[in-house]
N, C-alpha and C positions, 0 to 999 in steps of 0.2 A: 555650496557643493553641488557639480552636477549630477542625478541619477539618470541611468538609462534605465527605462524600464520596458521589455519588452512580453508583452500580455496580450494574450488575448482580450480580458477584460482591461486593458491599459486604462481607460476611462473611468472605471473603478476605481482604482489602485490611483490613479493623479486625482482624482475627486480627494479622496480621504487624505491622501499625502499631503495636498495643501491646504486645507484642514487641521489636521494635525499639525504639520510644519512646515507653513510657509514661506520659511527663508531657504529653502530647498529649491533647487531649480531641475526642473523637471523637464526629461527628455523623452519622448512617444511618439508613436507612426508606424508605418509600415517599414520591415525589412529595409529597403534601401534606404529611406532615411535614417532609419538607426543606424548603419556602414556609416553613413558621411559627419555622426556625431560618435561614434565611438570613441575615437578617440582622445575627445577631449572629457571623458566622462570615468571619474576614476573606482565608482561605485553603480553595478551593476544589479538589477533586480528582474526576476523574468522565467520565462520558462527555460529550461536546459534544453530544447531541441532547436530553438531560435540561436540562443546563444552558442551551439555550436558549432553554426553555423558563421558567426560573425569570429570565433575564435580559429576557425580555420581559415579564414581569409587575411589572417593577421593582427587583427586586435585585440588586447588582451585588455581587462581591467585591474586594478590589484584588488576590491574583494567582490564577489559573485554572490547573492542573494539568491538562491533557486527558492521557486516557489510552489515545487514538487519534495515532497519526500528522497524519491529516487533520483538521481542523476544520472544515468547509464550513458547517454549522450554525452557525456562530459567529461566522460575516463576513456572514448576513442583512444587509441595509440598513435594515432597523428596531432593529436591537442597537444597544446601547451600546459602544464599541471605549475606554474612558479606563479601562483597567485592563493589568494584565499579563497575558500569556496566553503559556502554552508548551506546545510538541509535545512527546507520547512522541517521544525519538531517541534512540538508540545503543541498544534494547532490541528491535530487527526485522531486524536486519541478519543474524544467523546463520537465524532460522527461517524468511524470504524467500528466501534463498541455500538450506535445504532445499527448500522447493515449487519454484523453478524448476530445481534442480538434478534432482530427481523429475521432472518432467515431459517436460526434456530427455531424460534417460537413458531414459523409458520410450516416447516417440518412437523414438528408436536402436535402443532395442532389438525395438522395434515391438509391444508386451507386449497393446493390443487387437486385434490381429489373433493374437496367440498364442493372449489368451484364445477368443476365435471359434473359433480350430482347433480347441482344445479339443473345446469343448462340441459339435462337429461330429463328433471322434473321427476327426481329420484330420492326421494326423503333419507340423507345419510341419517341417521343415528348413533353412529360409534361413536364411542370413549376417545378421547383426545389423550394423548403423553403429557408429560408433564418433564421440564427443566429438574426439577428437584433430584440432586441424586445424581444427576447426568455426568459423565467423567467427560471434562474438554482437556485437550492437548491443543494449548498454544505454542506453534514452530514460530519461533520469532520470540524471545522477550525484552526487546529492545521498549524507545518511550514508547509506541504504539502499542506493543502488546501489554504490557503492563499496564497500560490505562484500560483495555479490553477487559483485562482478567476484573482490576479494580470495579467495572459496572457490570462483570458479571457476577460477581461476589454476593449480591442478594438474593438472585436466583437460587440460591445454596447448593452450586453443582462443585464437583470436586474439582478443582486446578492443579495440572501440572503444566510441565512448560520444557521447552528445548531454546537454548541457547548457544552462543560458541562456547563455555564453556561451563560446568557447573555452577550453581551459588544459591545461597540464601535468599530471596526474594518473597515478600508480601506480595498478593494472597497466595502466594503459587506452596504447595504441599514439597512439591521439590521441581527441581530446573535441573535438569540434566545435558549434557554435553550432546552434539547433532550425532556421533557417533550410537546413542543411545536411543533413537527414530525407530528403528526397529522392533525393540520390545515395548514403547510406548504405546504408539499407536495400535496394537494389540491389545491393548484395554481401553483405547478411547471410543466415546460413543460421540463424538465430534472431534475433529483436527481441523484446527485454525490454520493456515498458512499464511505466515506476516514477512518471514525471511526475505532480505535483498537478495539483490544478482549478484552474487560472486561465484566465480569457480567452482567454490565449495559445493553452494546452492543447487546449482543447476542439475537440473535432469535427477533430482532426489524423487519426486513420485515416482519411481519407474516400476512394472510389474512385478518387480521381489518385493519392494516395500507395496505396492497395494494389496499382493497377496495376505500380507501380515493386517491388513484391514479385518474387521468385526463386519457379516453383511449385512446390520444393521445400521455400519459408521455413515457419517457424513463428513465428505471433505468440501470444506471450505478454501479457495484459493482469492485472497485479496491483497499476495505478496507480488510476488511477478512471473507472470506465464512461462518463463525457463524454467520456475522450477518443477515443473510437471511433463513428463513424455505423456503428448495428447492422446496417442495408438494404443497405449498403454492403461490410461483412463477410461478412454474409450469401449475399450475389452474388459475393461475389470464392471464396468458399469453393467454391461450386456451380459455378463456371466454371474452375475448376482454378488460377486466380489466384497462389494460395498451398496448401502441402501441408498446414496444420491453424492450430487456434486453439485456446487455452487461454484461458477468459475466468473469472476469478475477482472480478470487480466489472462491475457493471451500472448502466444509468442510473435504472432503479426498480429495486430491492430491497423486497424478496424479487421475484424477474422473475413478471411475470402469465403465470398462462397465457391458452395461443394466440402466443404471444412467439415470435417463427421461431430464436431461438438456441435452444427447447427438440428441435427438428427437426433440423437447420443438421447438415451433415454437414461432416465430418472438425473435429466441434468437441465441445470438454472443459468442462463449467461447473462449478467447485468453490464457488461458494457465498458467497462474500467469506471464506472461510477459508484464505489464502494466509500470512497472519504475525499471527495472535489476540495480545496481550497477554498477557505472560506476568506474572500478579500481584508475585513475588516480585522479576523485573527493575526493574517498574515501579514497587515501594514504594523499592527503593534509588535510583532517579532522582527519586524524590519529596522523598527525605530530603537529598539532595545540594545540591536544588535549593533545600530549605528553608532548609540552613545559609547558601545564598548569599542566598536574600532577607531574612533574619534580619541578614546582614550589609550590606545594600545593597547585597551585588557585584550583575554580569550575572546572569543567567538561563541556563540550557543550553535551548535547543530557543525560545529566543524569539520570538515571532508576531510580523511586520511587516504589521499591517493591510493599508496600501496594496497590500504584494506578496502578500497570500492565503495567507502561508507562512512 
């Protein structure tokens, strides 16, 4: 069988492939040579912003292996959607659950006002916070969040959760519906934001809901930059609103300068490097997923067009 695989790290990913499974024939290169081998390659693996571009030019594959969580490139309304298409999942849940668990703890422990003292030659002494106790609100309890809540569940801080729709969930105390954001995050002393891009999503931080912010909260953003009005952020940060922001996704990537989140006080931008792909994860969820399409089972991580996800 032929793969296309189109990766940055493609050298990675055919390392381990044939490795793993060498009677696979393996397709890589630059952009133009993968056009001139598309179409004889009936299984696709790669990033979604590559391949939407080879799917606008005409070629389709029957199934698409993203090796991103999100797709958003890939539900354009000029794309073709009569193929299969599945998300990276189950392969972000522990190194998601490090970046928020970092960034909580270095809030608590207050580590840029440490460093400050430092470089001041200013002997901090204060008391550090502490996790224990802590109310998080995870927006999102899809697999990613729920493996979040799962490593944060030692910390012994209280878990609730937002969802599309209510439900029972481990460790979460309760999972309430996205209509329910509102009165949540009025008693969170952290909000996670894990939420995809849908309609739904989008433009939910806006200044009515950050008002309803604790000025001690911290919003965490490691879903995707739509779902935050930046002006908005912006203003609530500056007004004491809320006590910080951790924004590791934005609505243009790489952010322009002059952008007020490069200013934006009491605010953290990591880059969109909150949960990277880890190649060796993601060639075992490749290969998993191969034996089921080989077999005509499901799919793991299956795209439902209509629902963006």
């Amino acid at each position: 069988m032929r793969v296309l695989i189109a990766e940055q790290d493609h050298a990675e990913y055919q390392r381990l492939l044939q490795r793993a499974a060498p009677q696979l024939e393996l397709v890589t290169g630059e952009d133009s040579a993968l056009a001139e081998q598309a179409a004889s390659c009936p299984v696709w693996l790669g990033e979604p912003d590559r391949f939407a571009n080879l799917l606008r030019a005409g070629h389709k594959p029957a199934w698409l292996q993203s090796t991103w969580a999100g797709i958003t490139p890939l539900l354009a309304e000029d794309l073709p959607r009569d193929y299969q298409l599945t998300r990276a999942v189950g392969v972000f849940g522990q190194i998601m659950a490090e970046y928020v668990l970092c960034h909580m703890l270095a809030h608590e422990r207050e580590l840029v006002a440490r460093q400050q003292a430092q470089r001041e030659q200013r002997w901090d002494g204060g008391l550090p916070g502490s996790l224990a106790g802590r109310r998080v609100l995870i927006v999102g309890c899809g697999e990613i969040g729920a493996a979040v809540a799962r490593f944060l569940q030692p910390f012994n801080v209280e878990l609730s959760g937002v969802a599309s729709s209510p439900r029972s969930l481990a460790p979460f105390h309760e999972v309430a519906a996205l209509d329910e954001l509102p009165r949540l995050v009025a008693q969170a002393d952290y909000v996670v934001n894990l939420l995809p891009n849908t309609p739904a999503t989008r433009d939910i931080y806006d200044a009515a809901l950050l008002a309803r912010f604790q000025p001690s909260a911290v919003l965490i953003n490691a879903g995707r930059g739509t779902a935050v009005v930046d002006e908005d952020l912006v203003a609530a940060l500056a007004s004491g609103g809320l006590a910080a922001a951790v924004i590791d996704v934005c609505r243009e990537e790489p952010l322009p300068a002059g952008h007020p989140f490069w200013t934006a006080s009491n605010l953290t931008l990591t880059g969109h490097s909150a949960a990277p792909t880890l190649p060796h994860l993601l060639v075992e969820l490749f290969l998993a997923n191969l034996q089921r399409y080989r077999a005509g089972a499901a799919l793991q991580g299956l795209v439902d067009f209509a629902r963006g996800y």
